[in-house]
N, C-alpha and C positions, 0 to 999 in steps of 0.2 A: 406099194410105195416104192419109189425110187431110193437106189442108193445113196447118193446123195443129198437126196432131201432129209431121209436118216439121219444122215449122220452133222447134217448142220443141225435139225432140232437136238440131238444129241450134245451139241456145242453150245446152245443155247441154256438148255436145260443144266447143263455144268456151270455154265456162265451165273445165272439166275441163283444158283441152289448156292456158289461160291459166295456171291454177295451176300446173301442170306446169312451164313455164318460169321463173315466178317462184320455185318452190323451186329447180329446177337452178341459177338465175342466183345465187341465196341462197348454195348450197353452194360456187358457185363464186369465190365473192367476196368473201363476207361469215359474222361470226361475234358471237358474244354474248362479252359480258365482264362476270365478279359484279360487281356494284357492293361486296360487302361483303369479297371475301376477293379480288377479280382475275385470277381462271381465267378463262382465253380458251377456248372451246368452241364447237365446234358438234355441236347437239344429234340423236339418230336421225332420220330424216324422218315416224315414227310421232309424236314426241312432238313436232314440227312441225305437224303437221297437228291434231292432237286439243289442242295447248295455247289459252290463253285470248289471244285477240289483245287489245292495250287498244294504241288510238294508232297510233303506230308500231312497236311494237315488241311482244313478247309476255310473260307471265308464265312462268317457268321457274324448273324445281330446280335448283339450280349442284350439277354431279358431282362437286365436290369438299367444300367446306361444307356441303352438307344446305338453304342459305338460300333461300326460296323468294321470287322480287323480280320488279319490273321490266324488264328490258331492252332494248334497243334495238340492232338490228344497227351492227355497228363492219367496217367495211371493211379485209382483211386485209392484213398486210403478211408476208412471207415467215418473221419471227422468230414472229410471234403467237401463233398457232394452235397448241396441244402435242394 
C-alpha cells in the first residue's frame, strides 16, 4: 500500500472512532430540552448523526410538540430524562 493512502485511512479511522465516543459520551450524559413545550429527550443516534449541527448544539424535532428549534445539550440529572 502506499504511503499515503495509509495514512489518510489512518485519519479517517481517528475520525470515525473520535465520533463514536463523542455520541457514546453524549447518550451517556447528556440530553436536549424543547425550548418551547420542555420535553427532556434524547434523540435516535440516526437523527444524531443526519441532524443539522449549528454552534453547540443541533437543530431537532421535539417528539412531543412537533416544534422544530434549537438546542443545546443539558446535562442529565437522574429525574430528567423520560
Amino acid at each position: 500500500m502506499e504511503p499515503m493512502l495509509i495514512v489518510a485511512l489512518t485519519v479517517v479511522a481517528a475520525a470515525i472512532l473520535w465520533a463514536a465516543v463523542q455520541y457514546a459520551l453524549f447518550y451517556r450524559r447528556d440530553h436536549f430540552v424543547c425550548p418551547k413545550c420542555g420535553h427532556c429527550w434524547k434523540p435516535p443516534l440516526a437523527r444524531m448523526i443526519f441532524s443539522v449541527n449549528a454552534v453547540n448544539g443541533k437543530i431537532l424535532r421535539c417528539p412531543r410538540c412537533g416544534s422544530k428549534e434549537y438546542v443545546e445539550p443539558v446535562r442529565d440529572r437522574k429525574k430528567d430524562v423520560s
